[in-house]
VOGU-3710 file (C-alpha; in Angstrom, 3 decimals, decimal comma):
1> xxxxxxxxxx> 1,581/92,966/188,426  1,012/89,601/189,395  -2,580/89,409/188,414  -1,439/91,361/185,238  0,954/88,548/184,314  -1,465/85,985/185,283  -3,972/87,196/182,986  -2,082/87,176/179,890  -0,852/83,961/180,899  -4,015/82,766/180,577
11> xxxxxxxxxx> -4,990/84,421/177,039  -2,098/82,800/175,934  -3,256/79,661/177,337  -6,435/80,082/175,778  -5,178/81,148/172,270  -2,722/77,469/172,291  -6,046/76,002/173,260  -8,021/76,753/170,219  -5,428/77,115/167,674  -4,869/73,014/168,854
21> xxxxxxxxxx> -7,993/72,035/168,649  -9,268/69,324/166,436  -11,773/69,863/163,464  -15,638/68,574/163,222  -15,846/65,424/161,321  -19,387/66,131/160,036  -18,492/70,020/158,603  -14,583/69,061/157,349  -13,997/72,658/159,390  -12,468/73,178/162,248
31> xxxxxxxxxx> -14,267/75,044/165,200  -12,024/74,889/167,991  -11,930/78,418/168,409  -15,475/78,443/169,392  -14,959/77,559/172,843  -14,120/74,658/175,176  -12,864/75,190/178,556  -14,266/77,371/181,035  -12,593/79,007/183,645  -12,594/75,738/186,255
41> xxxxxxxxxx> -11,367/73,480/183,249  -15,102/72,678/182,279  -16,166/72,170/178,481  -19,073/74,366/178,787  -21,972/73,374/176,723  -25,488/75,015/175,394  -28,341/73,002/175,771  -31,621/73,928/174,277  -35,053/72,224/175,778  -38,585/72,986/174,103
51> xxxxxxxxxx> -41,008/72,920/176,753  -44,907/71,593/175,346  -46,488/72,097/179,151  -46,479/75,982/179,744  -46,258/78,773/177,271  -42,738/79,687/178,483  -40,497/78,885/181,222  -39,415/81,138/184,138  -36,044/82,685/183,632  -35,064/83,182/187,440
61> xxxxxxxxxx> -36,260/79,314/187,996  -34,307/77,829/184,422  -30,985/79,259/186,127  -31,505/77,636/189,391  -32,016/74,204/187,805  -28,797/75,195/185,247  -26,951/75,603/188,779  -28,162/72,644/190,291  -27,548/70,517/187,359  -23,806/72,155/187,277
71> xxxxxxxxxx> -22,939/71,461/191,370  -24,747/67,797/190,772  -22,837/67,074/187,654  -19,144/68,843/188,858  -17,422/65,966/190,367  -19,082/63,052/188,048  -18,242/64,272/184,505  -15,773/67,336/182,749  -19,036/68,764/181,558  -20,991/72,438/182,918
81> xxxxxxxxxx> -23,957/73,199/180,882  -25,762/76,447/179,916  -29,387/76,042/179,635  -31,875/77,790/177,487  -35,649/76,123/177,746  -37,843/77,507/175,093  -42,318/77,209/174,785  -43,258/75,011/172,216  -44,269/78,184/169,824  -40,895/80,097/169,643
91> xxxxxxxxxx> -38,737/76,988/170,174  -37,720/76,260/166,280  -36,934/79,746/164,927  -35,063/80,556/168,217  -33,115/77,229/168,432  -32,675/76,908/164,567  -30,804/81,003/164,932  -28,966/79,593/167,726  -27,848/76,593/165,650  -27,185/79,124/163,079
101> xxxxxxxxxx> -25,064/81,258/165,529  -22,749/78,743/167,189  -24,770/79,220/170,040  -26,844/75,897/170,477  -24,151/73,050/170,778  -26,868/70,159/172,649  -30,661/70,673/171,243  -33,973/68,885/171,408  -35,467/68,158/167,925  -37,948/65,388/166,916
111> xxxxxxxxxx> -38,987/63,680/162,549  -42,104/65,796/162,765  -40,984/69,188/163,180  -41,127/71,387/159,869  -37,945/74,012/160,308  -36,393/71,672/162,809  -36,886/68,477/161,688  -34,420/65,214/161,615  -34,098/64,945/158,081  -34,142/69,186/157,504
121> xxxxxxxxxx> -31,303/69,073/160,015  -29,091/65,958/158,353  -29,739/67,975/154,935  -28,154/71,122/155,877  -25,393/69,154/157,298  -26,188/71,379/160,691  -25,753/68,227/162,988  -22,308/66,390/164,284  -21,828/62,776/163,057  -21,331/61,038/166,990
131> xxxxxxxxxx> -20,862/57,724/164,997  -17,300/57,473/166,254  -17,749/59,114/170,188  -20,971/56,906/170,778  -19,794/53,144/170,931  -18,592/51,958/174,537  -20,254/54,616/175,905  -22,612/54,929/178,988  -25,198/56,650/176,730  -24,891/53,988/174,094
141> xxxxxxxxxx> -25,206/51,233/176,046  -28,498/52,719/177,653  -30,476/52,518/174,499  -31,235/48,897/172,729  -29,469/48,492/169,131  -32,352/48,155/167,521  -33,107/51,614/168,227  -29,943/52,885/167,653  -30,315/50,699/164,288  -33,290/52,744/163,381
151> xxxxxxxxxx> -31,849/56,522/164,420  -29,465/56,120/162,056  -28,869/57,988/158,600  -27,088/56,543/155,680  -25,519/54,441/158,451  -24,402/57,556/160,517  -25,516/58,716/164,273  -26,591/62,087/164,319  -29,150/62,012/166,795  -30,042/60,813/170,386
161> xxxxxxxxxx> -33,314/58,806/170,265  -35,013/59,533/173,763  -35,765/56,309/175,212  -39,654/55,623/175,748  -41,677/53,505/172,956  -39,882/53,177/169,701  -42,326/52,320/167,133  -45,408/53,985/165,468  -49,229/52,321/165,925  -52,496/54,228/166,674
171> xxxxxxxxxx> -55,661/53,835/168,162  -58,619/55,529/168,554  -59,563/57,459/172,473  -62,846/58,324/173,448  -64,399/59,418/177,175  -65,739/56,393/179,128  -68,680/58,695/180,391  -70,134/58,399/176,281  -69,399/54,739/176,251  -71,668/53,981/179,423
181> xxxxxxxxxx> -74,139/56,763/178,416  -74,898/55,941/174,691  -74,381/51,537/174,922  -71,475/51,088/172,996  -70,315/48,117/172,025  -66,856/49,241/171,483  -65,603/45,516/170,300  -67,404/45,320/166,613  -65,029/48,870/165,821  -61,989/47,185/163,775
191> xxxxxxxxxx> -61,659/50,133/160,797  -63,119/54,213/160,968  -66,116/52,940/158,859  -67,496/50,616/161,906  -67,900/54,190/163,942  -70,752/55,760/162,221  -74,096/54,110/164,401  -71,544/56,017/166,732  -71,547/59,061/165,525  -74,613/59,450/164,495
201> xxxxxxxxxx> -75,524/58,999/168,323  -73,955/61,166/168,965  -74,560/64,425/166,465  -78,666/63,764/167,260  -77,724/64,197/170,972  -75,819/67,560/170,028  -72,212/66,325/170,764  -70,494/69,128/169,200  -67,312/67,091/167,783  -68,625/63,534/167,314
211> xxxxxxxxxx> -65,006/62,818/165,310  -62,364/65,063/166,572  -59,756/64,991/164,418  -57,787/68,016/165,403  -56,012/69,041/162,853  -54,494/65,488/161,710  -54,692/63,641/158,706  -55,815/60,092/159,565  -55,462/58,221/156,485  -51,720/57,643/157,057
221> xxxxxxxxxx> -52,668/57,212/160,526  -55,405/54,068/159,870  -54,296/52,703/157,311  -50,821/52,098/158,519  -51,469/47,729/158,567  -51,817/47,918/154,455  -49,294/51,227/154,020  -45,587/52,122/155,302  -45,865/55,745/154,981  -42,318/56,977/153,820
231> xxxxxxxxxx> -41,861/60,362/153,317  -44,441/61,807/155,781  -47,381/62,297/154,102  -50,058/60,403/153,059  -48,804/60,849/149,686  -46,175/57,982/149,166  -45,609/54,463/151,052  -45,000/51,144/150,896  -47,572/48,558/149,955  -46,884/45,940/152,964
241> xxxxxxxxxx> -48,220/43,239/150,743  -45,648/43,925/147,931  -43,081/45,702/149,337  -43,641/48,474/146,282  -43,738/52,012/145,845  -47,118/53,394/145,540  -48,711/56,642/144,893  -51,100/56,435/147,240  -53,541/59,220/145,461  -54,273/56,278/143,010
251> xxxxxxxxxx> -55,458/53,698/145,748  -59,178/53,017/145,797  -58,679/52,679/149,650  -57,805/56,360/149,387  -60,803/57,862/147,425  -62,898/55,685/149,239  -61,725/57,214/152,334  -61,841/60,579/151,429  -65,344/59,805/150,132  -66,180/58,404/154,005
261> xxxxxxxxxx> -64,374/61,895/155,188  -66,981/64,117/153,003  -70,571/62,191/154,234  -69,643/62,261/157,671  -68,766/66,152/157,514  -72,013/66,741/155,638  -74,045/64,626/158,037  -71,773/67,300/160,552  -70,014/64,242/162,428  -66,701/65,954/161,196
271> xxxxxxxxxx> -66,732/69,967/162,191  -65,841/72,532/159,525  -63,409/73,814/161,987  -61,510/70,810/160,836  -61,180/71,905/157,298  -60,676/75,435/157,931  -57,902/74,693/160,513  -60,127/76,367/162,989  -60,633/74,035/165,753  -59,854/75,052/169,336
281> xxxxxxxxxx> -56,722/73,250/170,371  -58,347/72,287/174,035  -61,123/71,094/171,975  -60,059/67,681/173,552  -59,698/68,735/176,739  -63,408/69,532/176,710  -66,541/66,927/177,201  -67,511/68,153/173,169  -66,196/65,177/171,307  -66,462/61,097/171,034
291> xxxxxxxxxx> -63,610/59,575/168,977  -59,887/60,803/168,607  -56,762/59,736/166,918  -54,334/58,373/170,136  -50,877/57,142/169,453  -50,259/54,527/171,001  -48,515/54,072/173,898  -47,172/51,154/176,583  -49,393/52,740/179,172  -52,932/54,100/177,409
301> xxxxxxxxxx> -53,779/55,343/180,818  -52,246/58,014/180,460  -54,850/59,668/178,264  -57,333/59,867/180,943  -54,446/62,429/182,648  -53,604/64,193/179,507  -57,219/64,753/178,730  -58,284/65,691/182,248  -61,389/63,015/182,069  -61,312/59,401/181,814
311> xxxxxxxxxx> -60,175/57,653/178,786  -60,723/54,553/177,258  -58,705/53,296/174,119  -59,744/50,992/171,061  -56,428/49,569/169,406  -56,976/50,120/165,781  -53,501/48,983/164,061  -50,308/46,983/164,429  -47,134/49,125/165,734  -43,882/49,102/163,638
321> xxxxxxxxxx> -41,001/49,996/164,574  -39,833/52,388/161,697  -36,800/54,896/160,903  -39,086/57,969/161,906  -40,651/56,613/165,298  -37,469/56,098/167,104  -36,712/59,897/166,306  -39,951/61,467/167,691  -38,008/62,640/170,237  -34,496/62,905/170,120
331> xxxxxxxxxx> -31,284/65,195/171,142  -28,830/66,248/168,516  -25,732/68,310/168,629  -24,931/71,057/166,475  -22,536/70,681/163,813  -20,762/73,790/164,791  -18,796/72,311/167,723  -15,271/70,920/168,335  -14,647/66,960/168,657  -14,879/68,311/172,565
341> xxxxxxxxxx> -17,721/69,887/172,915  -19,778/66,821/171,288  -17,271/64,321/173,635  -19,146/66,600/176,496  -22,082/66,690/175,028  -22,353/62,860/175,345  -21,061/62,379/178,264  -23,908/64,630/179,521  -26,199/62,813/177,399  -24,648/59,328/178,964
351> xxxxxxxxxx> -25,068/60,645/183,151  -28,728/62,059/182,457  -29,536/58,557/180,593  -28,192/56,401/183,572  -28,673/58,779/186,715  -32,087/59,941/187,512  -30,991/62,219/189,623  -29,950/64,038/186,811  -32,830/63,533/184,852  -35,197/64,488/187,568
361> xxxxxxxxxx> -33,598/68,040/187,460  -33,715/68,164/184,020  -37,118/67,407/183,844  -38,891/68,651/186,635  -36,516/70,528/188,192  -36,248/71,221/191,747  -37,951/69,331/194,243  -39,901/71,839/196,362  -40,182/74,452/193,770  -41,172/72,944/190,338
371> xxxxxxxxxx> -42,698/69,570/192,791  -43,186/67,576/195,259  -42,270/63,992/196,066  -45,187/61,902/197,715  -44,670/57,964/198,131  -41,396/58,469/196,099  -43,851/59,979/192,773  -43,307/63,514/191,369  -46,148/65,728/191,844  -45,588/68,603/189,347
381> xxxxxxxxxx> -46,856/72,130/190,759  -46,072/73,805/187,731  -45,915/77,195/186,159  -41,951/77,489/186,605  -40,547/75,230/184,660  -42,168/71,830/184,072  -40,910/69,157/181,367  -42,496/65,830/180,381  -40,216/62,430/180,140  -41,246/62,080/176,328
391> xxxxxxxxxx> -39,241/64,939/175,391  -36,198/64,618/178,170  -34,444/61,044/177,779  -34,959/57,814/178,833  -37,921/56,401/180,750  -35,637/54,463/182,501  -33,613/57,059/184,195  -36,674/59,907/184,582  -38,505/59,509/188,377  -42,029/58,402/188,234
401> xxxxxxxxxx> -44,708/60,818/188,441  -47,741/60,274/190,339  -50,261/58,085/188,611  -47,542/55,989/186,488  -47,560/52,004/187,343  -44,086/51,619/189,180  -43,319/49,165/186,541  -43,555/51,743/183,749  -39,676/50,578/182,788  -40,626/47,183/182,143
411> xxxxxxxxxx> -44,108/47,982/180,335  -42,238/50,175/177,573  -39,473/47,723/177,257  -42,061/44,989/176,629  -44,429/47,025/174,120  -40,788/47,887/172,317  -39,737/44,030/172,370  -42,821/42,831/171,053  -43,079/45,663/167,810  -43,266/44,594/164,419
421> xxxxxxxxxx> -40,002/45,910/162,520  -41,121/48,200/159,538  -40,344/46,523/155,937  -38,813/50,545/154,870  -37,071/50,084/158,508  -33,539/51,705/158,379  -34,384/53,926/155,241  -34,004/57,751/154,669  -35,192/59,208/151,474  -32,155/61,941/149,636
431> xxxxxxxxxx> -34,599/64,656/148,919  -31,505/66,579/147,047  -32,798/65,719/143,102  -35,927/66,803/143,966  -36,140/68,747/146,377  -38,003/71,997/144,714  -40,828/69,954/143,115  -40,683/67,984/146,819  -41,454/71,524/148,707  -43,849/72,432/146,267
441> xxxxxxxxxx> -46,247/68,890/146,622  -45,528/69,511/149,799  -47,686/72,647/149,673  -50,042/71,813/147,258  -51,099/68,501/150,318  -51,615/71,801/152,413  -53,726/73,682/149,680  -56,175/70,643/148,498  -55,166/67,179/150,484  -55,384/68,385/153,810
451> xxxxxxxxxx> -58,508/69,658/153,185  -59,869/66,803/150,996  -58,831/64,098/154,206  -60,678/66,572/156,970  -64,122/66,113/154,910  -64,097/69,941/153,694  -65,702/68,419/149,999  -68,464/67,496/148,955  -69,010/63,798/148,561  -70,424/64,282/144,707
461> xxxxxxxxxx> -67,158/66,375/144,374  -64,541/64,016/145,464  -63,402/63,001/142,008  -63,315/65,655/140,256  -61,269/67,285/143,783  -59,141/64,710/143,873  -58,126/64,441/139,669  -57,500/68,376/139,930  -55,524/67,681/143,085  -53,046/64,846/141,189
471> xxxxxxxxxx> -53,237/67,730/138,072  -51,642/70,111/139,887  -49,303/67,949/141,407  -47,890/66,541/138,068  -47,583/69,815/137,108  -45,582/70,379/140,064  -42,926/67,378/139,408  -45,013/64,715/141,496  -43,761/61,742/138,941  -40,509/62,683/139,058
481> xxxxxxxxxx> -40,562/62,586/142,880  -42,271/59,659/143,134  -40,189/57,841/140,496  -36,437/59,176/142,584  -38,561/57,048/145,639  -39,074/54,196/144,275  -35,404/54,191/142,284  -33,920/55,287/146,042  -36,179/52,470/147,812  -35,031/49,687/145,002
491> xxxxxx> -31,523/50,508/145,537  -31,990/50,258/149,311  -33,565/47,126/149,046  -31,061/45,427/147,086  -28,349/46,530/149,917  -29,675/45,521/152,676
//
């Protein structure tokens, strides 16, 4: 009887609870009856991780770090999580029907994902506005303003930058062993055109991917010192020397490149693989290629270890920080939870940012299992469950692995410092009035551009490619995109 009574005690208890509960201020609604306190007065949240280093996680080993996260965390913050860690290629239709299903409440999402991306996510109103939990904060006050500054849309936080470097610059990788073996004088490359003595090296000594561009369009990537590339695509930017709207099918720099793009594929220093969207991802992880696109990063070092051989790097343009590199990785919670569910959700966020015990779990996971310390460095065994600090939180919480200079904190927080802030810095483009004839250039860059920038023309054919390319995308609404940019972009400017 006594258990009996107790019980519906509780359901009452439970029913007060959510009918009390306080509505989401980015929905209007109020979700309080979704769930908030467990049975040991916990605010249980779902967290969902994408994992980019094995194929999937192990479900047995995910619930021993979910435990041992939950006994660290239970006498430091009200918080016990539920975690679900996802491979890379299931991670946005799963997580996006979680989000969809009240299910996902704290989620890992980054500007260049297509289902999942920042600005699909702040469209469909599908993330919670932490604009009013974040200030005064532990997790706040972890993360420079000027990154925060950037994260932000239409003046509103709905995401989480992870802390590592915050801007956008690229260079150009390429294996020592080639350098040494062919003579290169590596200083005379300042732009792609200075690479072809190069490459032609190269293709007569049967190198099978003299230019590896995997995939990538590198226009938008190379020409980022003349171009602020706005809406992700090489379609529309910013002239830097004008600080204009430009079409950037109409630039001579752009036909000229695509022209460079077509003789080196003909001459078969780009592979039709590229074209075709055929080329082996471990391509690069191979001895078959000489250059590749690198992003650049506080510690280039690291490509020798991502590529398994060693690396050297060429530094090809400025970096900016801009309002898409501070979100290439970045946490947001789901728009679907109660003002105390995204309270917990920070205060999660805050311990993990500031407590690397913490973060080590999250990461790595558990010492002995998922690694090993030696000399105070993680040395990852793998297989299990195995995350990189990129994609986890803030570089200056995560434990070093083995390999990474001990003061990794203080080279990323220089390489931030010293940035150059983006002239578009701080804007977000409304795709609302347009965003049919948007999708649908959009696709048409996948039918002709993509193709067009990975050398799969001819060179004679290049104009006549490229005029039926801007055809079809008039016909599609192209001017009537491009002119809601620049109207959006003037009206930006004259706020700031």
């Amino acid at each position: 009887m006594i258990k009996r009574c107790l019980s519906v005690f509780i359901a009452v208890l439970m029913i007060i609870t959510s009918l009390s509960g306080c509505g989401n201020a980015s929905s209007g609604t109020s979700n309080a009856s979704n769930g908030a306190l467990t049975g040991d007065d916990k605010v249980e949240i779902e967290i969902y991780h994408c994992t980019f280093n094995i194929a999937s996680a192990d479900s047995a080993e995910v619930q021993a770090v979910e435990d041992s996260i939950n006994k660290y965390i239970a006498d430091k913050i009200n918080v016990k999580i539920k975690l679900t860690d996802l491979g890379q290629g299931e991670y946005e239709d799963k997580c996006n029907l979680a989000i969809a299903n009240g299910e996902a409440n704290l989620f890992w999402t980054a500007s260049w994902l297509e289902a999942l991306s920042t600005d699909n996510l702040v469209s469909r109103k599908a993330v919670f506005d932490l604009s009013e939990l974040l200030p005064g904060t532990a997790l706040y006050d972890s993360i420079p303003k000027a990154v925060w500054d950037s994260s932000r849309y239409n003046g509103k936080d709905y995401f989480i930058p992870c802390y590592k470097e915050s801007s956008e610059g690229y260079d150009l990788v390429y294996p020592t062993e080639k350098a040494l073996k062919y003579g290169w004088d590596l200083s005379s490359v300042k732009k792609l055109a200075d690479l072809e003595p190069m490459l032609e090296q190269m293709k007569r000594d049967g190198v099978k991917y003299p230019l590896l561009m995997q995939k990538m369009p590198f226009f938008s990537k190379f020409y980022l010192d003349d171009y602020e590339f706005i809406m992700g695509s090489t379609l529309i930017a910013v002239d830097r020397s004008t600080d204009e709207v430009v079409d950037c099918l109409t630039l001579p720099e752009y036909k000229a490149f695509l022209k460079l793009m077509s003789r080196w594929a003909e001459k078969g220093y780009i592979s039709d693989e590229e074209a075709t969207k055929t080329i082996p991802e471990n391509a690069i992880n191979t001895t078959d290629w000489g250059f590749a696109a690198w992003w650049d990063v506080p510690y280039n070092d690291v490509a020798s270890a991502t590529y398994g051989q060693d690396c050297g790097i060429i530094h090809m343009t400025k970096n900016y920080l801009n309002s898409s590199s501070t979100l290439g990785s970045c946490f947001a919670v789901s728009s679907a939870c109660t003002d105390e569910q995204a309270k917990a959700c920070v205060d999660f966020m805050g311990l993990m940012y500031t407590d690397s015990i913490l973060a080590g779990l999250f990461t790595f996971g558990i010492e002995g299992t998922d690694y090993d310390l030696e000399d105070g460095f993680v040395v990852k065994k793998g297989g299990l469950y195995d995350h990189s600090s990129w994609e986890s939180g803030s570089i200056a919480s995560i434990p070093l692995e083995a390999g990474e200079p001990e003061n990794k904190v203080e080279l990323y927080e220089r390489f931030n410092n010293n940035s150059v802030e983006a002239l578009a810095n701080g804007f977000r483009f409304d795709f609302s009035p347009v965003e049919a004839e948007w999708t649908a250039c959009i696709g048409l860059f996948d039918q002709y551009g993509y193709a067009l920038e990975q050398g799969g023309c001819a060179a004679t054919e290049v104009d006549a490619a490229l005029e039926k390319f801007r055809s079809e995308l008039d016909a599609a609404g192209y001017q009537k995109v491009l002119a809601e940019v620049i109207n959006q972009y003037g009206v930006w400017k004259a706020s700031k």
